[in-house]
N, CA, C and O atoms as a Maestro MAE file, in Angstrom:
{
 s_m_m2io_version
 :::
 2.0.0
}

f_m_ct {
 s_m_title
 :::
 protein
 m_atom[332] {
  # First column is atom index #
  i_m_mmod_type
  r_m_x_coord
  r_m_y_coord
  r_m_z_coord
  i_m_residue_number
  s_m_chain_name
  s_m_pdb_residue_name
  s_m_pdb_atom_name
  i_m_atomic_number
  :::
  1 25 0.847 -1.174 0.000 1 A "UNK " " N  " 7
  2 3 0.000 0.000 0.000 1 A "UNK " " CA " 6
  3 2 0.890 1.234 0.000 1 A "UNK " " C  " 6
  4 15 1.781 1.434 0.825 1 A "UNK " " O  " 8
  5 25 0.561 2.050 -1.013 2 A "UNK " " N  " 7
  6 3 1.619 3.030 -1.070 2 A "UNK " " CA " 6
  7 2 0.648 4.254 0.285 2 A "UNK " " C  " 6
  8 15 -0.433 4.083 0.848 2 A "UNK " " O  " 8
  9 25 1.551 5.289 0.364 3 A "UNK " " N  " 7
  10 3 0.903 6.278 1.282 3 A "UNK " " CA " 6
  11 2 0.718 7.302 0.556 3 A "UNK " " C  " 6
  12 15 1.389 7.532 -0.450 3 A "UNK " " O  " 8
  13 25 -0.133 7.969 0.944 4 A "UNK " " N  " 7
  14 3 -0.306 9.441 0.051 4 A "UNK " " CA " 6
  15 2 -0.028 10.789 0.618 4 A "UNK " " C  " 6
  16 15 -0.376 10.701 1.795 4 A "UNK " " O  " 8
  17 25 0.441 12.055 0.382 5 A "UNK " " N  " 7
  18 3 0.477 12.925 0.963 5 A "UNK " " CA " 6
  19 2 -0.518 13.595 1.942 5 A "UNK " " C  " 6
  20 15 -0.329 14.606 2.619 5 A "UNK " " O  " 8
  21 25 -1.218 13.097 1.896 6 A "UNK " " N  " 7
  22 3 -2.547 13.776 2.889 6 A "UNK " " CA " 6
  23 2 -2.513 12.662 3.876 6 A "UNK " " C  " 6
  24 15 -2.803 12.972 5.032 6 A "UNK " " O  " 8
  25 25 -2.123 11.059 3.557 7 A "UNK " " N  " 7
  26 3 -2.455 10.469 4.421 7 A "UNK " " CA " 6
  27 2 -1.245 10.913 5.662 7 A "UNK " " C  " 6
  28 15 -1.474 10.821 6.868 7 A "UNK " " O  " 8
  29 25 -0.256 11.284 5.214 8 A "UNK " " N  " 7
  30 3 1.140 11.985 5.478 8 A "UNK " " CA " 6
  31 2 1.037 13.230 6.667 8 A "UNK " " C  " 6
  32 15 1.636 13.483 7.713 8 A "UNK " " O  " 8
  33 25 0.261 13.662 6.120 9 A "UNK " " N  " 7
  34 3 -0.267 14.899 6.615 9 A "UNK " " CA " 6
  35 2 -1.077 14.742 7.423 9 A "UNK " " C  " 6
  36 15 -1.378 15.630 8.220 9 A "UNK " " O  " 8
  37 25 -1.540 13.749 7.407 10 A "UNK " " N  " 7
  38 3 -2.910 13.831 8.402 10 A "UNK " " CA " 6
  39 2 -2.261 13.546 9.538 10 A "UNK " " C  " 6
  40 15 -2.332 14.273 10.529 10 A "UNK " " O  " 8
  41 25 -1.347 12.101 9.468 11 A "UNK " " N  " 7
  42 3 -0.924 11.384 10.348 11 A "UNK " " CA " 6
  43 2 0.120 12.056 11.179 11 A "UNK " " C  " 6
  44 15 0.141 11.632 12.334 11 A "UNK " " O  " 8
  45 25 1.084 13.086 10.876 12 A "UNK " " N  " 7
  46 3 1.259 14.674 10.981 12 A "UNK " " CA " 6
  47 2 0.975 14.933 11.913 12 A "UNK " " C  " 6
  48 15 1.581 14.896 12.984 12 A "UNK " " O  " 8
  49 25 -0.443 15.379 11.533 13 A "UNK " " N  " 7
  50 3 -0.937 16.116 12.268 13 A "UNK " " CA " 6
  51 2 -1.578 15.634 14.181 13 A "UNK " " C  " 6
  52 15 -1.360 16.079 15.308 13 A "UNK " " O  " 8
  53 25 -2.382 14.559 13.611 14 A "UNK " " N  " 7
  54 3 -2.633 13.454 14.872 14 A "UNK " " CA " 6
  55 2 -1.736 13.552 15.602 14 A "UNK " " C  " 6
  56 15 -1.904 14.292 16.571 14 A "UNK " " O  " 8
  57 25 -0.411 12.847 15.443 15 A "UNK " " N  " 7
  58 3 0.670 12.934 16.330 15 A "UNK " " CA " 6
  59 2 1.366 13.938 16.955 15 A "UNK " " C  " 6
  60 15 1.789 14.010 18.108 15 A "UNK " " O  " 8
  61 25 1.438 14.882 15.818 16 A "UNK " " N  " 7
  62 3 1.722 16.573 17.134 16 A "UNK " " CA " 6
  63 2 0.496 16.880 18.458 16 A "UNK " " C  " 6
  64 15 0.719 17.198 19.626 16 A "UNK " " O  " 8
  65 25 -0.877 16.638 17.739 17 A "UNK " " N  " 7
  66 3 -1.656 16.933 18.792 17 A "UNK " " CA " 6
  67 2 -1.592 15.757 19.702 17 A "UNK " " C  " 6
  68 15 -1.845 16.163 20.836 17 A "UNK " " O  " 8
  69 25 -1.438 14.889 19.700 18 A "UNK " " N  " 7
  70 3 -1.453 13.533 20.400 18 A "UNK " " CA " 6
  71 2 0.060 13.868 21.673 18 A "UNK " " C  " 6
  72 15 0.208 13.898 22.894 18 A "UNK " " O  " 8
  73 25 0.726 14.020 20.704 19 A "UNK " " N  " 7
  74 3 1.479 14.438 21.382 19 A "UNK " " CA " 6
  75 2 1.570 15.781 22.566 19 A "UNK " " C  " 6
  76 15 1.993 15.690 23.718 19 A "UNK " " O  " 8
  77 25 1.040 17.005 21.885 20 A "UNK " " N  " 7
  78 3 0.947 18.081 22.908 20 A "UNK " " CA " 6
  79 2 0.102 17.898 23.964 20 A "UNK " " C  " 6
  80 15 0.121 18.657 24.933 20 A "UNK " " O  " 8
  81 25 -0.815 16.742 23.853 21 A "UNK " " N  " 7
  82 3 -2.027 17.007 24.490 21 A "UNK " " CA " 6
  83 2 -1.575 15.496 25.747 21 A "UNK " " C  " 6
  84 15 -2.498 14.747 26.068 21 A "UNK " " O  " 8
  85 25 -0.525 15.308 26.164 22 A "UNK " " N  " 7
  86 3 -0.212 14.101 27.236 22 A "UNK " " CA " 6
  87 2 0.182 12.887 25.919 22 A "UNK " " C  " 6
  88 15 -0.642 11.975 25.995 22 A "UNK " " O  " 8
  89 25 0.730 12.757 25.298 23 A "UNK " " N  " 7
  90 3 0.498 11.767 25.067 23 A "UNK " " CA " 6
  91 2 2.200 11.523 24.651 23 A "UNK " " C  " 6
  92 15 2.404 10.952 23.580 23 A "UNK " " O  " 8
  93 25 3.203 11.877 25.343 24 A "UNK " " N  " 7
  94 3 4.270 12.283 25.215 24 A "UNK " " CA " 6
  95 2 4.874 10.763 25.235 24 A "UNK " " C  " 6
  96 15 5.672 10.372 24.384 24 A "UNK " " O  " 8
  97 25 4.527 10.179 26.013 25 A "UNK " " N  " 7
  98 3 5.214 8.579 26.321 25 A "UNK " " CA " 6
  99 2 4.611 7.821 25.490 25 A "UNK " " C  " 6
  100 15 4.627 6.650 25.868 25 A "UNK " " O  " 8
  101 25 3.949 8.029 24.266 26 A "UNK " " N  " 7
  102 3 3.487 7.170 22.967 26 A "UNK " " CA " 6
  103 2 4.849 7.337 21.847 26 A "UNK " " C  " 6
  104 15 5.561 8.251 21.432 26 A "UNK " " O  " 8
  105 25 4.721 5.944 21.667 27 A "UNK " " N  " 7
  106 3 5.535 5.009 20.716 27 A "UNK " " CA " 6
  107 2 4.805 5.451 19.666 27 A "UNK " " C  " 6
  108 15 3.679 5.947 19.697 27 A "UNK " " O  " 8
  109 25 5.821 5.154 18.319 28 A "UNK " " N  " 7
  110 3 5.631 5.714 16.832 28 A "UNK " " CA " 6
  111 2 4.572 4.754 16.296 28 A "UNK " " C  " 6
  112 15 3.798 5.099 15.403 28 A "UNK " " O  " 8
  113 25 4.545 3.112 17.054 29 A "UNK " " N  " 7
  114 3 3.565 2.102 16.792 29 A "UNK " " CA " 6
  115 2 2.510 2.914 17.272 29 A "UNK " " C  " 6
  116 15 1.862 3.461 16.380 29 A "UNK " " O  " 8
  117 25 2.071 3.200 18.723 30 A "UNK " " N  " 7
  118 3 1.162 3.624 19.311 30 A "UNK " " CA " 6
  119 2 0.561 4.618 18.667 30 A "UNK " " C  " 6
  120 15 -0.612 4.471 18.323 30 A "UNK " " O  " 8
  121 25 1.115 5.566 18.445 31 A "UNK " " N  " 7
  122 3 0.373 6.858 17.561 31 A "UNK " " CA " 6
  123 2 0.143 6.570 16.328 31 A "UNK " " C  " 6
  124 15 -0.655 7.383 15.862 31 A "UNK " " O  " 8
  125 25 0.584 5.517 15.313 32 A "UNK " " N  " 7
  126 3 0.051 4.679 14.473 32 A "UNK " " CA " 6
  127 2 -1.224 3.984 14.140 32 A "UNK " " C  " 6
  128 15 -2.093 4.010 13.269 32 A "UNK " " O  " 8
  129 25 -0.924 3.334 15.270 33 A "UNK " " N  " 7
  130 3 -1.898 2.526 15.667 33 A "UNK " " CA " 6
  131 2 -3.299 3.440 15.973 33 A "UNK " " C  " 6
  132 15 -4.004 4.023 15.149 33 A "UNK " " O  " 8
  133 25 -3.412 3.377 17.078 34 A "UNK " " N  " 7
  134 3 -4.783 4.880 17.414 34 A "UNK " " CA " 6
  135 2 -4.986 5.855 16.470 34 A "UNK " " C  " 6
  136 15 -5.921 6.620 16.707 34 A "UNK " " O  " 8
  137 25 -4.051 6.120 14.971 35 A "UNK " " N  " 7
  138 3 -4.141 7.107 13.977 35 A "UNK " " CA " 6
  139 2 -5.036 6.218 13.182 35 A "UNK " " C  " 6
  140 15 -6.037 6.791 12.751 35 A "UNK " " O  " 8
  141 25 -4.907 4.873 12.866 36 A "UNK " " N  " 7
  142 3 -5.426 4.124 12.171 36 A "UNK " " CA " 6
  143 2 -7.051 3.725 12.752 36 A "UNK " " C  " 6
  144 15 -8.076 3.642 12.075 36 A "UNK " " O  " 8
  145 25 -6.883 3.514 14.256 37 A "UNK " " N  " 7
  146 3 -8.666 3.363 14.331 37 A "UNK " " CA " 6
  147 2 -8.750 4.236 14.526 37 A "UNK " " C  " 6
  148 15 -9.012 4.183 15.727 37 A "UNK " " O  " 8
  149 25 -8.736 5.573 14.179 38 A "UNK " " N  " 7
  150 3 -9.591 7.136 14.002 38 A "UNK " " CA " 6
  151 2 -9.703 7.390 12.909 38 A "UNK " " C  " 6
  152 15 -10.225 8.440 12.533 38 A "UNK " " O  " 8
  153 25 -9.221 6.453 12.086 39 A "UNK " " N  " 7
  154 3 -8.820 7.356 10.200 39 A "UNK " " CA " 6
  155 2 -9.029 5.846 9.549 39 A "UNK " " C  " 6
  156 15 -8.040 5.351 9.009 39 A "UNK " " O  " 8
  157 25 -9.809 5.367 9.562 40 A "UNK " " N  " 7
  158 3 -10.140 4.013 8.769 40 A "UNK " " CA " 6
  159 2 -10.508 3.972 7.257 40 A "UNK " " C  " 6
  160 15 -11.429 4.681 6.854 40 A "UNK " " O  " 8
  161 25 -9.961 3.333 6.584 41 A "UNK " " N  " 7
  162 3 -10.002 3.187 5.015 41 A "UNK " " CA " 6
  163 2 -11.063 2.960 4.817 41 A "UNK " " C  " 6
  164 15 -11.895 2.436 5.558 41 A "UNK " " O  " 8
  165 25 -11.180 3.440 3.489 42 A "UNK " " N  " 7
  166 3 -13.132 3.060 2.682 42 A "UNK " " CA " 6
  167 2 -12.928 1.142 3.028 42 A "UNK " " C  " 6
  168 15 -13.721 0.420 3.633 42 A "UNK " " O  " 8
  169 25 -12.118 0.910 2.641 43 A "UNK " " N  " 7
  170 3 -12.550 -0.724 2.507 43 A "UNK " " CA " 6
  171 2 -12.828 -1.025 4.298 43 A "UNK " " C  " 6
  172 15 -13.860 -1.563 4.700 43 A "UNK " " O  " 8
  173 25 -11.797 -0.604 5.147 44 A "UNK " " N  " 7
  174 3 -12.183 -0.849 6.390 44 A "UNK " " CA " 6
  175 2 -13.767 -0.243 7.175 44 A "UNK " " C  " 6
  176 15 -14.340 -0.838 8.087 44 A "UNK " " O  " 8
  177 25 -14.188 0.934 6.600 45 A "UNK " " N  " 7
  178 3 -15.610 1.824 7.050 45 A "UNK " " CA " 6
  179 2 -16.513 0.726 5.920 45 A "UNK " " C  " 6
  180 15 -17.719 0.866 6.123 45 A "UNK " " O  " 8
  181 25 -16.233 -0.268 4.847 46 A "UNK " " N  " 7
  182 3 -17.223 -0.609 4.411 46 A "UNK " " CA " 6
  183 2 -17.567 -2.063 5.185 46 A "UNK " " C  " 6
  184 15 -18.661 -2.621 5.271 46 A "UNK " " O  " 8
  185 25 -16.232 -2.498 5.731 47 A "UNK " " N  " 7
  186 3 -16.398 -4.037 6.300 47 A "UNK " " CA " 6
  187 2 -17.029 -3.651 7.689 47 A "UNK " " C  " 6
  188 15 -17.714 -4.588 8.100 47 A "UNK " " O  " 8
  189 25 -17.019 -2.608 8.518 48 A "UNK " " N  " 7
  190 3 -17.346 -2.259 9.620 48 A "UNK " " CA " 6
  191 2 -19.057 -2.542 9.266 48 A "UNK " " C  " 6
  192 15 -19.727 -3.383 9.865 48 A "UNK " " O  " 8
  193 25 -19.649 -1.528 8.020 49 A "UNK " " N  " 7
  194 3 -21.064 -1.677 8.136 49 A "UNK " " CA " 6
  195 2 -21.221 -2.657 7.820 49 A "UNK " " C  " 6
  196 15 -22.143 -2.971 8.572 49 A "UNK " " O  " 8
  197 25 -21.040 -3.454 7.261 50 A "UNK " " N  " 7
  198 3 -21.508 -4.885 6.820 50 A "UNK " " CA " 6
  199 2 -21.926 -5.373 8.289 50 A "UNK " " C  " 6
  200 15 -23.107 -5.437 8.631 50 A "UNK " " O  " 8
  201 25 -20.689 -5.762 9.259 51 A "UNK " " N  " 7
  202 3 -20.709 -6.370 10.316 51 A "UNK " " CA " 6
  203 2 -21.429 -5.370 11.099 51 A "UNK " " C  " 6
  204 15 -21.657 -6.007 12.128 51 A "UNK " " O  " 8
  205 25 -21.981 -4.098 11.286 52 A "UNK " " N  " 7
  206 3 -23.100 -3.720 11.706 52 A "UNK " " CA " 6
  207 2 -24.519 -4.482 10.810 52 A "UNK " " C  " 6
  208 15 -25.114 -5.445 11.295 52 A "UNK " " O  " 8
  209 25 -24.838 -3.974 9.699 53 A "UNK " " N  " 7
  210 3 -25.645 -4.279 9.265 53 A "UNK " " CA " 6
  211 2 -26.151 -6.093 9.745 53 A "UNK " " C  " 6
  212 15 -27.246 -6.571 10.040 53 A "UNK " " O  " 8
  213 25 -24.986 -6.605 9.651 54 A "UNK " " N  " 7
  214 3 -25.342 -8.389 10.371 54 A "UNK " " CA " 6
  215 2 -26.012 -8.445 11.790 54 A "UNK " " C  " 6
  216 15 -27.056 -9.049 12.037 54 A "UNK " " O  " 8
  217 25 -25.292 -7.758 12.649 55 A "UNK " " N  " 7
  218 3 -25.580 -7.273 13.908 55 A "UNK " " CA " 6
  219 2 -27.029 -7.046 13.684 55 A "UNK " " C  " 6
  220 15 -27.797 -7.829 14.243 55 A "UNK " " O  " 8
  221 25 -27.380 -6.370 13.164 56 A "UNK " " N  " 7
  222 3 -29.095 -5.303 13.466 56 A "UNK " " CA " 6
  223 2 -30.010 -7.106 12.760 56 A "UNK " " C  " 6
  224 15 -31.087 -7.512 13.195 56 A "UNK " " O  " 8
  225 25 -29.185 -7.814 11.676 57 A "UNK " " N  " 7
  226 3 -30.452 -8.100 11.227 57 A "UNK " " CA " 6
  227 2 -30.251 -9.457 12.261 57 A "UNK " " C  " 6
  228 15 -31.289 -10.094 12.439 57 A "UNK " " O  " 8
  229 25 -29.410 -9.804 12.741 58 A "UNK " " N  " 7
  230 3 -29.265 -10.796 13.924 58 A "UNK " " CA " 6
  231 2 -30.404 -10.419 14.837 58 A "UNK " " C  " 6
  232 15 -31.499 -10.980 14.816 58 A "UNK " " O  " 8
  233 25 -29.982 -9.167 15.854 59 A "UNK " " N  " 7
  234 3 -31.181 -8.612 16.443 59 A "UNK " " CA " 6
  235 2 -32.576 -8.972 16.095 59 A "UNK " " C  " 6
  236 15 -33.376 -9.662 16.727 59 A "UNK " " O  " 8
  237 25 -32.720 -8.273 14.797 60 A "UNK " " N  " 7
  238 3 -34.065 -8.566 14.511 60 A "UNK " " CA " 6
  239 2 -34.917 -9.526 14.237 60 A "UNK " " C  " 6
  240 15 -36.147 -9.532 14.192 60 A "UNK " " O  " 8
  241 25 -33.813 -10.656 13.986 61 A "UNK " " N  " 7
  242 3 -34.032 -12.121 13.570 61 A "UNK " " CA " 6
  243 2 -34.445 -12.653 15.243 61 A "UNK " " C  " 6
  244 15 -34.664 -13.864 15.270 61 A "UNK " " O  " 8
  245 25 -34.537 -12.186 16.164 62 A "UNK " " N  " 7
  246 3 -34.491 -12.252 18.176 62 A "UNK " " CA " 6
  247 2 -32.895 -13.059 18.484 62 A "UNK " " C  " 6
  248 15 -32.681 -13.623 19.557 62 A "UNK " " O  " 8
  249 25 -31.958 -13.004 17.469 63 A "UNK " " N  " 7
  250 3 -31.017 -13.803 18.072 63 A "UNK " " CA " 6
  251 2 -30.351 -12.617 18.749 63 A "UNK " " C  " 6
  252 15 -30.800 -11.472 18.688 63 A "UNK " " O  " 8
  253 25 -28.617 -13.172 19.770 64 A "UNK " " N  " 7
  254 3 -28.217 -12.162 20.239 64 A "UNK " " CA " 6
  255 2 -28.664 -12.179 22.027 64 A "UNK " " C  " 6
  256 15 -29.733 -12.673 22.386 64 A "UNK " " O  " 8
  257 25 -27.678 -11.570 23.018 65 A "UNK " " N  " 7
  258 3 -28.307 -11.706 24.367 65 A "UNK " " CA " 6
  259 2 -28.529 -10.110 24.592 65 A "UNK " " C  " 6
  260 15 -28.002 -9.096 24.134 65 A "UNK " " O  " 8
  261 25 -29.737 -10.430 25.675 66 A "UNK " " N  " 7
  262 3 -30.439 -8.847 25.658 66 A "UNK " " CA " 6
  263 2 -29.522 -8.192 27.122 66 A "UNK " " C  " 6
  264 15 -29.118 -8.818 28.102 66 A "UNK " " O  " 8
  265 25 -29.454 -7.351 26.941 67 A "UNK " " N  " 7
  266 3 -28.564 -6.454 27.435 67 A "UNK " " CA " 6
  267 2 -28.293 -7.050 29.105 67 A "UNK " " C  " 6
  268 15 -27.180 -7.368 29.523 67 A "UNK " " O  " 8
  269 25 -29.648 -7.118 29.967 68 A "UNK " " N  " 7
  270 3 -29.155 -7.135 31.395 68 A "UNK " " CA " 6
  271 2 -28.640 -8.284 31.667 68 A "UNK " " C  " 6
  272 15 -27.939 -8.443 32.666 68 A "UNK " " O  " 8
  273 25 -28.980 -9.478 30.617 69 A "UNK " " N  " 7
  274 3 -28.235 -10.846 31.113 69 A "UNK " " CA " 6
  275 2 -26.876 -10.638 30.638 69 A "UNK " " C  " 6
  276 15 -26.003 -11.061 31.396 69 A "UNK " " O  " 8
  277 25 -26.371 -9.904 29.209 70 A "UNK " " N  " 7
  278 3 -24.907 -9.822 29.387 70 A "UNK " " CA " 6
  279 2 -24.214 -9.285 30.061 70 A "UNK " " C  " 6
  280 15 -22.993 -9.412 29.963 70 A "UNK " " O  " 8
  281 25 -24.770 -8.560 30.908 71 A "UNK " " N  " 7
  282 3 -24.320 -7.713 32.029 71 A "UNK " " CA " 6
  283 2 -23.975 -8.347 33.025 71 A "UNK " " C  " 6
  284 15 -22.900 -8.323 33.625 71 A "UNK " " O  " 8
  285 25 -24.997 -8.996 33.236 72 A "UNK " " N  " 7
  286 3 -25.642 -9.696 34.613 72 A "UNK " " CA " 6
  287 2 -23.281 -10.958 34.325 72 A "UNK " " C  " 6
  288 15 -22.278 -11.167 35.006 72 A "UNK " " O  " 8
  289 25 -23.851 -11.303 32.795 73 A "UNK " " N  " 7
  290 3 -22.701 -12.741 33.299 73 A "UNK " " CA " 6
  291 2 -21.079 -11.814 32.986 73 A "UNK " " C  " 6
  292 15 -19.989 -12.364 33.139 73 A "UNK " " O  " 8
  293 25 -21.223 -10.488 32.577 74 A "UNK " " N  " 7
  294 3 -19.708 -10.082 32.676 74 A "UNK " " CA " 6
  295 2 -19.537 -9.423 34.268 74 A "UNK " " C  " 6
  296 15 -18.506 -9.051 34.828 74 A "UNK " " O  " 8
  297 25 -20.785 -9.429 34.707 75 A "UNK " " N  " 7
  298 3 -20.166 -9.063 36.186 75 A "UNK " " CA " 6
  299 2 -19.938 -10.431 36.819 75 A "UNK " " C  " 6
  300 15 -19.715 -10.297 38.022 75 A "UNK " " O  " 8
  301 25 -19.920 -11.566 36.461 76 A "UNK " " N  " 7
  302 3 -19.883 -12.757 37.227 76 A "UNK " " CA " 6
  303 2 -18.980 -13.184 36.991 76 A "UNK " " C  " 6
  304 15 -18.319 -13.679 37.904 76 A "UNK " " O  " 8
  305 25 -18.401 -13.214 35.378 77 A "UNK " " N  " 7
  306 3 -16.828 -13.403 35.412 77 A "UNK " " CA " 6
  307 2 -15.803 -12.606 35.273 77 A "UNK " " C  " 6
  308 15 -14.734 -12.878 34.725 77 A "UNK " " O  " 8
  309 25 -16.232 -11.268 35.940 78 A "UNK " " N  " 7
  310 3 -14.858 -10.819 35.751 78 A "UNK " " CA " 6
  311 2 -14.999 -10.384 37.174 78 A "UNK " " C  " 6
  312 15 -14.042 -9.824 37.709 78 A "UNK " " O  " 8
  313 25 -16.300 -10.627 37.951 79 A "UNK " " N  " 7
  314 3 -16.305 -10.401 39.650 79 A "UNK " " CA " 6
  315 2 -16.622 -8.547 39.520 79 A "UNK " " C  " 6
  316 15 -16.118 -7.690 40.246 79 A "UNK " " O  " 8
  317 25 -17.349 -8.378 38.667 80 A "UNK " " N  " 7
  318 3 -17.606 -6.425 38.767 80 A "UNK " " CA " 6
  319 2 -19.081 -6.518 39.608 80 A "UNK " " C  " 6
  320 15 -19.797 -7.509 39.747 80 A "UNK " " O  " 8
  321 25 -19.234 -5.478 39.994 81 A "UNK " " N  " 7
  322 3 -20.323 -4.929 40.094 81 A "UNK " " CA " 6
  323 2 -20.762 -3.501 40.171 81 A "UNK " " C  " 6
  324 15 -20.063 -2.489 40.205 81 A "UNK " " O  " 8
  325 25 -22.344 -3.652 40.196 82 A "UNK " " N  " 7
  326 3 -22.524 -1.904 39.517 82 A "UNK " " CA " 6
  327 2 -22.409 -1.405 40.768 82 A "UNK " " C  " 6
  328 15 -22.082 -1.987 41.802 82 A "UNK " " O  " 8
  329 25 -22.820 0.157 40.511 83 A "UNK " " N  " 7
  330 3 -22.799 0.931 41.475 83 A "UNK " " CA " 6
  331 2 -24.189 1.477 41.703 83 A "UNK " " C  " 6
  332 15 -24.397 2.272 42.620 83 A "UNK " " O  " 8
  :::
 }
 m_bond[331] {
  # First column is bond index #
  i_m_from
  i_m_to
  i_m_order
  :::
  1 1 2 1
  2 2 3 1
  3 3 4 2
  4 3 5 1
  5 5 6 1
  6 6 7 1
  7 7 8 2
  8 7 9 1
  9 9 10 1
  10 10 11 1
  11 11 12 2
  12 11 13 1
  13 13 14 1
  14 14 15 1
  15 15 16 2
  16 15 17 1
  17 17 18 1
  18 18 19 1
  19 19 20 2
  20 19 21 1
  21 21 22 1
  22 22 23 1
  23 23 24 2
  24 23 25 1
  25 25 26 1
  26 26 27 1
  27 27 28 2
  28 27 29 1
  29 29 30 1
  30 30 31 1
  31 31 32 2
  32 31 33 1
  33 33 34 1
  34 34 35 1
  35 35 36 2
  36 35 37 1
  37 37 38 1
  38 38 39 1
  39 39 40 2
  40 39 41 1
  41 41 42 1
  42 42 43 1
  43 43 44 2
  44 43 45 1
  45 45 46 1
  46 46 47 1
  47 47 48 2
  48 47 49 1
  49 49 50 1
  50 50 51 1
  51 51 52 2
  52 51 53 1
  53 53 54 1
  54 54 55 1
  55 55 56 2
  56 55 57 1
  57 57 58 1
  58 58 59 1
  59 59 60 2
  60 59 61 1
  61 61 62 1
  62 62 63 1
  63 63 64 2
  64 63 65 1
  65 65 66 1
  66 66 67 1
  67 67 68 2
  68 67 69 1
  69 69 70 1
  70 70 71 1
  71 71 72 2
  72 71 73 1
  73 73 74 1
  74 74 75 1
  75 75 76 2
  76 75 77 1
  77 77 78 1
  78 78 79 1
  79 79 80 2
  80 79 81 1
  81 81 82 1
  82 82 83 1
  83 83 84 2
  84 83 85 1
  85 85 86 1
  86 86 87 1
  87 87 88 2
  88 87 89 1
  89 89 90 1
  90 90 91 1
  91 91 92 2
  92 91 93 1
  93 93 94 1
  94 94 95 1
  95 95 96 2
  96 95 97 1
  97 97 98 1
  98 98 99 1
  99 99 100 2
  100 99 101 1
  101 101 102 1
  102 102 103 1
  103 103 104 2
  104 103 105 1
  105 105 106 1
  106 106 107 1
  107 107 108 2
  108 107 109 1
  109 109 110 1
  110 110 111 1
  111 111 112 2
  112 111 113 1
  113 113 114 1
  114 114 115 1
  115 115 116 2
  116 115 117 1
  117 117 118 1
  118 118 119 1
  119 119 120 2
  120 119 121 1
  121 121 122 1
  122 122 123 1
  123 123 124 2
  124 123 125 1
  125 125 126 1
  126 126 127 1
  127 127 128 2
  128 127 129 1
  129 129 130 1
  130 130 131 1
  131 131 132 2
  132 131 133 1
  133 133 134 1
  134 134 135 1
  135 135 136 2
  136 135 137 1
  137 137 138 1
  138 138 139 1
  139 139 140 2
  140 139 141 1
  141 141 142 1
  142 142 143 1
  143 143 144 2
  144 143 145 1
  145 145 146 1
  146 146 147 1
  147 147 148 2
  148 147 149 1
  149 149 150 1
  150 150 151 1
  151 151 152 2
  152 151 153 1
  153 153 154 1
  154 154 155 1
  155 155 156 2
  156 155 157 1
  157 157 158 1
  158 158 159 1
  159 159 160 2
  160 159 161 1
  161 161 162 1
  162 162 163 1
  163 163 164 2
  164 163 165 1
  165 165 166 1
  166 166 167 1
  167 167 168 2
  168 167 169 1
  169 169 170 1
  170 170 171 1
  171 171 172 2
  172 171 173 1
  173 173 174 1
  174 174 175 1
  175 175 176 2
  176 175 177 1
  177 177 178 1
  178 178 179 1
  179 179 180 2
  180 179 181 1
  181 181 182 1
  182 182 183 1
  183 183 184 2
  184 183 185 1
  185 185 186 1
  186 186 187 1
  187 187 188 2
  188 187 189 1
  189 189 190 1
  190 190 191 1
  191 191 192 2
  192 191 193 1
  193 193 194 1
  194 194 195 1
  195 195 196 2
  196 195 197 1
  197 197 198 1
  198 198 199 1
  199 199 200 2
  200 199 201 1
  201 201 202 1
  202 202 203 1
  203 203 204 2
  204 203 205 1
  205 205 206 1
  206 206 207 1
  207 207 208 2
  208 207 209 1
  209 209 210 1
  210 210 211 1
  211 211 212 2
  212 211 213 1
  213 213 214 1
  214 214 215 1
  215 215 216 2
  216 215 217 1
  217 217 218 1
  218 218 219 1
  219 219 220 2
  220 219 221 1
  221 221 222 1
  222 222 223 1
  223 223 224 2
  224 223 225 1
  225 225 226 1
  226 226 227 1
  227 227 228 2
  228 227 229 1
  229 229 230 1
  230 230 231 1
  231 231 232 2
  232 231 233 1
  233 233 234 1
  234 234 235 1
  235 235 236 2
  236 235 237 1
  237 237 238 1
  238 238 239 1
  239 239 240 2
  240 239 241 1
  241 241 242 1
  242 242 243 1
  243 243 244 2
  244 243 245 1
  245 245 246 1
  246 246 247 1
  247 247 248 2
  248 247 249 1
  249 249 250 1
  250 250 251 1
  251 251 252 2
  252 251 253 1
  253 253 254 1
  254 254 255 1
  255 255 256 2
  256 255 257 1
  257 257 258 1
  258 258 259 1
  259 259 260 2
  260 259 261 1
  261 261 262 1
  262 262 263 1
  263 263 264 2
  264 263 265 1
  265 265 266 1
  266 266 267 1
  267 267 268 2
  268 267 269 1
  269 269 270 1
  270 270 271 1
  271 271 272 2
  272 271 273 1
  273 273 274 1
  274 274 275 1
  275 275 276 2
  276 275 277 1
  277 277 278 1
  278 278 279 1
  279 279 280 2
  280 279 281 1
  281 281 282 1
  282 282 283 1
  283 283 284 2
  284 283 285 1
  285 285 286 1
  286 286 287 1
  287 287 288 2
  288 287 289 1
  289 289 290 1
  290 290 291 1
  291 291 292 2
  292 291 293 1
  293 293 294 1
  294 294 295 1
  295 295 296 2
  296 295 297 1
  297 297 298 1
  298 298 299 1
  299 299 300 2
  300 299 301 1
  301 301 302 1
  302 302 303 1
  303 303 304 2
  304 303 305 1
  305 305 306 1
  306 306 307 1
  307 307 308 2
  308 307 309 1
  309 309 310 1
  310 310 311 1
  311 311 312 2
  312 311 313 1
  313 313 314 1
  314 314 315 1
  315 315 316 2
  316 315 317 1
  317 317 318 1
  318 318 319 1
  319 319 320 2
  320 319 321 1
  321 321 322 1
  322 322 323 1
  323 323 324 2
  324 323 325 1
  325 325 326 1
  326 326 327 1
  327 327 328 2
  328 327 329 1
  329 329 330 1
  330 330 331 1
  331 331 332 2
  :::
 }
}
């Protein structure tokens, strides 16, 4: 994948502010990385809706767990509880 000047620029830019703003002890991976899930490619924003779009029609199909029981079993294995 070649890079382009804007993508150049963008990524630029992210990292000065990333940087001014605390983020001083981030690695060139790290500010990479977090540049990339904020700035996602058409092919990556198109695979995202897909796997939304599956999601909703799962839902609607009644599959899927409804909210307070997944709650209910991530507070049981990870020992949380609410407040």
């Amino acid at each position: 994948m070649s890079v382009t000047r804007e993508e150049l620029d963008s990524f630029h830019s992210y990292a000065v502010a990333k940087i001014s703003n605390g983020g001083a002890d981030l690695s060139w991976a790290d500010l990479f990385d977090l540049w990339r899930i904020e700035n996602p490619t058409e092919a990556e924003r198109a695979e995202m809706r897909e796997i939304i779009r599956e999601a909703i029609a799962e839902i609607d199909a009644g599959g899927g767990t409804p909210v307070d029981e997944f709650n209910a079993e991530m507070e049981r294995e990870f020992g949380l509880r609410r407040k």
